[in-house]
C-alpha positions in Angstrom: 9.3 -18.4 18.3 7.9 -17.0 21.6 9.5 -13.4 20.3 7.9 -13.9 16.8 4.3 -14.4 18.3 4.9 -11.4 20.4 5.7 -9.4 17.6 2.6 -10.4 15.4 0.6 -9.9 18.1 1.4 -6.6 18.8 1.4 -5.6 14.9 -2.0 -7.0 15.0 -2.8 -4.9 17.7 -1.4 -1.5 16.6 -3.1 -2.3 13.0 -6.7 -3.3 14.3 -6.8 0.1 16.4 -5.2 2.8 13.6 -7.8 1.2 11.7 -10.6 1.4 14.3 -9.4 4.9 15.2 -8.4 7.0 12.2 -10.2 10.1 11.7 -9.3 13.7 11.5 -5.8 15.0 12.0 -6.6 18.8 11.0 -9.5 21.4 11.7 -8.4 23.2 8.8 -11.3 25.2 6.7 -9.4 24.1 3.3 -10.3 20.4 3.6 -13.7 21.3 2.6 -12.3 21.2 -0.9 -11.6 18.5 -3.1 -10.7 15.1 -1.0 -8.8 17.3 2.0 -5.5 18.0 3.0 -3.2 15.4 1.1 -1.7 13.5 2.8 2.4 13.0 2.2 3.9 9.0 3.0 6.2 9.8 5.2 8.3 7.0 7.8 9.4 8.9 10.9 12.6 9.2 9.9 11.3 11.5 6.4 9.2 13.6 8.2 12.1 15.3 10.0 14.0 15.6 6.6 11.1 17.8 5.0 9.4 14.3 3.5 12.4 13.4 1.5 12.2 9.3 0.3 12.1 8.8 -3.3 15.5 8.7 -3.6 16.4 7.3 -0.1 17.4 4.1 0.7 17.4 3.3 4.6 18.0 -0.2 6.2 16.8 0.5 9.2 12.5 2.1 8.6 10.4 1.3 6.3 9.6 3.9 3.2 6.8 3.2 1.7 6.8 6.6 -0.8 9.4 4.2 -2.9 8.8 0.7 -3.2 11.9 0.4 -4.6 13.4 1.1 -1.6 12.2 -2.4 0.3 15.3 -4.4 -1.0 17.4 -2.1 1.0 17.3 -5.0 4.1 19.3 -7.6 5.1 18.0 -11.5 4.6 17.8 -11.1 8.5 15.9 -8.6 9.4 12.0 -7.7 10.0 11.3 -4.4 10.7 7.8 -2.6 11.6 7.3 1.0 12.1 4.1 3.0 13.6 3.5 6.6 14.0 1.1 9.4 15.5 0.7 13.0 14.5 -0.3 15.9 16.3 -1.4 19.6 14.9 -1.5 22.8 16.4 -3.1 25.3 13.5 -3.8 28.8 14.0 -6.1 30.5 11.6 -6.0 34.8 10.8 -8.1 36.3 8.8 -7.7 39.7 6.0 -9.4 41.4 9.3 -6.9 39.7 11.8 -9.5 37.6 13.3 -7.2 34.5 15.0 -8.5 31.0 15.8 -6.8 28.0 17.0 -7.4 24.4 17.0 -5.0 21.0 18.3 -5.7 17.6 16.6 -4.0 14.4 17.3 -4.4 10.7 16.6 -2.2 8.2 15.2 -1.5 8.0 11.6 0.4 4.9 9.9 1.5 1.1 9.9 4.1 -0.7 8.2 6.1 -3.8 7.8 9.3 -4.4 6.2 10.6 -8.0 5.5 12.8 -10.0 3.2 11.8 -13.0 1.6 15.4 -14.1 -0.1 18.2 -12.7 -0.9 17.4 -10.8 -4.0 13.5 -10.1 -2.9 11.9 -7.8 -0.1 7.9 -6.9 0.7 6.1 -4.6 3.1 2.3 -4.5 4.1 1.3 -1.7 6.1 -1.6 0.7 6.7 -1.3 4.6 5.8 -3.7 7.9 4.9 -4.0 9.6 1.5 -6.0 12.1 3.0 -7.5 14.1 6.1 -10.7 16.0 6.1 -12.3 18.5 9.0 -13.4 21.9 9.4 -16.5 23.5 11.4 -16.7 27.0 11.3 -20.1 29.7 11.1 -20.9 32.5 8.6 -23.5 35.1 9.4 -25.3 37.1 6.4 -28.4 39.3 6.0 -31.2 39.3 3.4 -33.2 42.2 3.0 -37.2 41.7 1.6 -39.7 43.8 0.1 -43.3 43.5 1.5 -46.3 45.1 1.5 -45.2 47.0 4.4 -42.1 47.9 3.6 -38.4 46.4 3.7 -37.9 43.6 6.0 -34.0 42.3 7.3 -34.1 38.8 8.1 -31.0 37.3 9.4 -29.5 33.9 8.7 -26.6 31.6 9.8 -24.5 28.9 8.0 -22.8 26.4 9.5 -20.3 24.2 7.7 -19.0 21.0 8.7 -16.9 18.4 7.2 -15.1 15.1 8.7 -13.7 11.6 7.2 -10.9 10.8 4.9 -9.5 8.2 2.6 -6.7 6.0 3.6 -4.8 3.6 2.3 -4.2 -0.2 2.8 -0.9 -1.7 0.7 0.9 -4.7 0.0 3.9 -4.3 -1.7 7.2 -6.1 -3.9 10.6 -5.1 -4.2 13.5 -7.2 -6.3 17.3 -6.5 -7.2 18.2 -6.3 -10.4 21.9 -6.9 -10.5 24.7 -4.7 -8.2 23.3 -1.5 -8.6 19.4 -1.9 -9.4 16.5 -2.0 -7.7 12.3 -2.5 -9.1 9.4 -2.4 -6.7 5.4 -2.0 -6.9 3.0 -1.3 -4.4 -1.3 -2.2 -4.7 -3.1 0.2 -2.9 -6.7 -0.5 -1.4 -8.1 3.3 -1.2 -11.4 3.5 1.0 -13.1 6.0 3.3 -15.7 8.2 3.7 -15.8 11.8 3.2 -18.8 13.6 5.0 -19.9 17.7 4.2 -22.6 19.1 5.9 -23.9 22.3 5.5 -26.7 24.0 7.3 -28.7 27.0 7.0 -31.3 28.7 9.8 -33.4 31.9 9.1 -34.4 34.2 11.9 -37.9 36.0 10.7 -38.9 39.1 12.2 -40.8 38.0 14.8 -39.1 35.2 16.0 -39.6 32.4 14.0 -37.4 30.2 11.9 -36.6 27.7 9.6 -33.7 26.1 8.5 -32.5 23.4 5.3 -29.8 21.1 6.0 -27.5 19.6 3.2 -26.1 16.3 4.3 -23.5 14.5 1.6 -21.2 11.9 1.8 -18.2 10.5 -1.4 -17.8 6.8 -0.2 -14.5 5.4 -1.7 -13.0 2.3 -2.3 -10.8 1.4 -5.1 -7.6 -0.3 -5.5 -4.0 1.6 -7.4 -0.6 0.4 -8.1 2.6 2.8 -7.5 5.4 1.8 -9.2 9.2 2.3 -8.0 12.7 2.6 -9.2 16.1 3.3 -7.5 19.8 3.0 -8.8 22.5 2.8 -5.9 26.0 3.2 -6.3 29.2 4.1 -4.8 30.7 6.9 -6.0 34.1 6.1 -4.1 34.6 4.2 -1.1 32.1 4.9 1.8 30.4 7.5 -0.6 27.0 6.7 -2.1 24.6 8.0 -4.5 21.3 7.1 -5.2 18.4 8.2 -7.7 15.1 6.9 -7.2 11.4 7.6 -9.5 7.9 6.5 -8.8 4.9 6.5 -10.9 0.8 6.0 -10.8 -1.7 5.9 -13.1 -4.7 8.5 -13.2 -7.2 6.3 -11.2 -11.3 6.2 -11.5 -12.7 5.9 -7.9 -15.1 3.6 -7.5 -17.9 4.2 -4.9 -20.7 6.5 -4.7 -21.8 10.4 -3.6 -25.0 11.2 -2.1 -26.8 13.8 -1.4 -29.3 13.9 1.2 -31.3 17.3 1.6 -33.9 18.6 4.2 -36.5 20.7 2.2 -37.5 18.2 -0.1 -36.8 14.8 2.0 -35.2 12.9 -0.7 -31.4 11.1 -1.5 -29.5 11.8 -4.7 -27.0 8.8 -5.3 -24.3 9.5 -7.9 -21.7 6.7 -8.9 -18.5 7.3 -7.4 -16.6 6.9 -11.0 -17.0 10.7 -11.2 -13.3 11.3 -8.9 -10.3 10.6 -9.7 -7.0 10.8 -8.4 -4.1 12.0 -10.3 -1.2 10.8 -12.3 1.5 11.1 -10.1 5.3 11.4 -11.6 8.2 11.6 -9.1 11.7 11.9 -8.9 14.6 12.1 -6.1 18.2 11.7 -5.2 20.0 11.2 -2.2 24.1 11.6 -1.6 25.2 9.4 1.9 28.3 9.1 3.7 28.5 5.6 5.3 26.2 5.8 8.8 27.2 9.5 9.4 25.8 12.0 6.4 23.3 11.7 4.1 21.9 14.2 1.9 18.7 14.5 -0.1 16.0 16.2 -2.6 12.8 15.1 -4.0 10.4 16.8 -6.9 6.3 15.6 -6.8 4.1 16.6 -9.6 0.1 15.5 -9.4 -2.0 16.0 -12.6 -5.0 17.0 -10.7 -6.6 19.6 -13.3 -7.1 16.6 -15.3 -8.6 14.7 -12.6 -12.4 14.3 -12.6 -13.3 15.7 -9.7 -17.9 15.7 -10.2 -17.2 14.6 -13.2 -15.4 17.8 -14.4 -11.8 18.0 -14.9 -11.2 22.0 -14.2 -12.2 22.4 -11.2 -8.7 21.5 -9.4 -5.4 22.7 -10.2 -2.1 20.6 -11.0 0.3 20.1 -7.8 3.9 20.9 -8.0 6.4 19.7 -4.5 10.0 19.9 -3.5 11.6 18.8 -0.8 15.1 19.2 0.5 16.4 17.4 4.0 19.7 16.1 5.6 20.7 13.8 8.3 23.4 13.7 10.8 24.9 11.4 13.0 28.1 12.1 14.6 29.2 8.7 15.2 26.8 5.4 14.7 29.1 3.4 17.0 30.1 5.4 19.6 29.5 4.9 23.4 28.0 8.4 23.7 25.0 8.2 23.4 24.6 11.7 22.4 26.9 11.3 19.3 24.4 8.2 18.5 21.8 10.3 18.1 20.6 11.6 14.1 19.5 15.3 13.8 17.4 16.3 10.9 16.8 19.2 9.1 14.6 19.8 6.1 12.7 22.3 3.8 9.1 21.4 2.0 7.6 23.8 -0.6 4.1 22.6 -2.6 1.6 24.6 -4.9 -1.1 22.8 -3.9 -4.5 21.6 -5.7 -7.2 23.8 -4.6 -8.0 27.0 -6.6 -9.8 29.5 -4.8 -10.8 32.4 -6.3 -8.8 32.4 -9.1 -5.3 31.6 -6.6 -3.7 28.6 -5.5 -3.3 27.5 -2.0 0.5 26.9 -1.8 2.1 25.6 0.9 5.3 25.9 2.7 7.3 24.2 5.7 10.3 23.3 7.7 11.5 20.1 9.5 13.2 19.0 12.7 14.0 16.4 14.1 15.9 13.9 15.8 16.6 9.7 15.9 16.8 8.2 19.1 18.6 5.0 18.6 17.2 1.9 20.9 18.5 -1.6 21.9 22.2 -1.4 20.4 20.9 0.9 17.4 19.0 -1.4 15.2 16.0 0.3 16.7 15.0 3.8 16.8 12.4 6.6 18.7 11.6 9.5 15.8 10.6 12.7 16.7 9.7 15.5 14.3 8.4 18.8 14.3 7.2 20.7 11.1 6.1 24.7 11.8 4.4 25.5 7.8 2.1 27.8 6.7 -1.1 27.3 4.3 -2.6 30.4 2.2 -2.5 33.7 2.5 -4.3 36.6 3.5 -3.3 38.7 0.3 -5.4 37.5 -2.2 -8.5 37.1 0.3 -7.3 33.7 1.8 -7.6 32.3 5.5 -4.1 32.0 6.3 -3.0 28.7 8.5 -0.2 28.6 10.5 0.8 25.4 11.9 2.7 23.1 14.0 3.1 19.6 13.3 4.4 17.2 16.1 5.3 13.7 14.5 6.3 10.8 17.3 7.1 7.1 15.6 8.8 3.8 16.9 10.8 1.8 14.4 11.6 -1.8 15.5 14.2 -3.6 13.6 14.5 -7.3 14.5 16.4 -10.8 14.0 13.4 -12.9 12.7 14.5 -15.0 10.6 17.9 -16.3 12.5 17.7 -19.6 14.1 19.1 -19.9 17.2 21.3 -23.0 18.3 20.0 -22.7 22.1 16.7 -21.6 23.8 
């Protein structure tokens, strides 16, 4: 009992300061667009397998990109997993101007946990997206006067901050040997703040500048739901193929406007966003506790996602992932052949449109499992080195590092002991 207090406490803990604490995990310039960088669910153990999950089953994290996934536990278990994430981004311009910026905070939340022997649930706490940029642009206007041609200079600043994340409960049941149904009800809020700011220098020295202050304040609810069929294919071979699906959701909130030269708020109900239909599939090959082997495909109906109340203004979002994981030998007393190594691939399209190209992305994953107390627990590192955009078509291209670092705790909570 003493161990179970312990354990609530300190998920109660870790969940009341993610929540306190989230904000920005980028400084990228492209999360001035649409609701930010998008944010992937991803468990530690994912992250260094380029986000594969939809077709994973693991009995020892918690993946929350498949609901369906939850069952995969024994009536025995509780297991909880939190996770931070750092970023290193470097930004080059067509003209080979280079900036760089480091963000860190931590990220995610969840709880894994049976509650009978055909049912499973989680709860946890993750982001759906990041947003935060600052960055200048100079510019010129030339006048006409009485006296001639006047140049008066001017300076915009741009700044953005916020996000939306994600708070979910979620169900898992078998369905026979070999099937396996879950759901997941999202509570999406956050706030999403732009600000943009313009000063004029005059020719003698005076100036004047407007200041354009909006905010999208979110919070809605959605429902993911999940599939996975497991089999063996022959002894201590497995195969498993996993789908997920959402609706197209209306956001409810509001956007407002606040704006400097005439002193007055424009409110706007938040019903004009949306986030996409979302259709997945994935499958995953594994070879008892030593090999497994997987690939996911993502599609995201954003151009027909309202986004200020028009539907063309984003483009639809295509991803594939590809990852494997190692581990020489589970059992071993090495603790060196213990260890998993992962390796994975991401490519995505992206959502934005900018002038008239996509903003695709591409990446690839490292990383290793540490195992912990006798295995059942685990230390997840990852590292993700991607690039976002490109200076061809007029782009700010962002190269980055990702740095992933997530505890999974996998205890005996619901045996009774014969002696205390």
């Amino acid at each position: 009992m003493k161990t179970t207090s312990k354990i609530l406490l300190t998920v109660a803990t870790l969940l009341s300061v993610i929540c306190v604490n989230a904000q920005n995990n980028t400084n990228s310039p492209y999360t001035r667009f649409g609701l930010g960088e998008l944010a992937d669910y991803g468990s530690g153990r994912s992250k260094g397998m380029g986000g594969v999950s939809i077709g994973v089953r693991n009995n020892r994290g918690v993946n929350a990109a498949n609901p369906a996934s939850y069952t995969c536990i024994d009536s025995l278990s509780f297991i909880f997993e939190f996770g931070a994430m750092g970023k290193e981004s470097i930004f080059t311009d067509a003209n080979n101007n280079r900036d760089n910026d480091f963000n860190a905070n931590l990220e995610f939340l969840t709880l894994r946990f049976p509650i009978g022997r055909w049912f499973s649930a989680s709860v946890g706490f993750i982001p759906y997206s990041y947003v935060g940029y600052s960055f200048p642009a100079n510019g010129q206007i030339i006048t006409t006067g009485t006296t001639g041609n006047d140049t008066i200079s001017y300076e915009r600043a741009y700044n953005g901050s916020g996000g939306l994340n994600q708070l979910y409960g979620g169900l898992a049941a078998k369905i026979g040997k070999h099937v396996s149904l879950g759901i997941n009800a999202y509570y999406l809020f956050g706030t999403i703040q732009n600000t943009r700011q313009v000063t004029f220098d005059a020719t003698y020295g005076s100036f004047y500048s407007t200041l354009q202050d909006s905010k999208l304040k979110i919070n809605d609810f959605n429902i993911r739901y999940g599939l996975q069929y497991y089999t063996p294919i022959k002894q201590k071979h497995f195969l498993t193929v996993g789908a997920i699906f959402e609706m197209k959701n209306r956001l409810g909130g509001k956007y407002s406007v606040e704006t400097s030269t005439v002193d007055t708020i424009a409110e706007h109900n938040g019903s004009k966003f949306e986030t996409p239909i979302t259709i997945g599939g994935g499958v995953s090959y594994s070879y008892t506790n030593k090999l497994t082997v997987g690939a996911d495909v993502l599609y995201q109906g954003w151009s027909d996602a309202k986004y200020f109340g028009v539907s063309d203004s984003l483009t639809d979002r295509t991803k594939v992932s590809i990852g494997a994981e190692y581990t020489p030998d589970f059992f071993a007393k090495n603790y060196f052949k213990r260890i998993s190594y992962r390796l994975g691939a991401t490519v995505s399209t992206g959502y934005l449109d900018i002038k008239g190209a996509t903003i695709a992305n591409y990446g690839i994953t490292f990383g290793l499992g540490l195992p912990a107390r006798g295995g059942r627990s685990a230390i997840n590192i990852g590292v993700e080195y991607g690039r976002l955009g490109n200076n061809s078509y007029g782009q700010i291209r962002e190269d980055y590092f990702k740095f992933s670092l997530s505890a999974s705790f996998n205890e005996i909570w619901f045996f009774k002991r014969r002696f205390e």
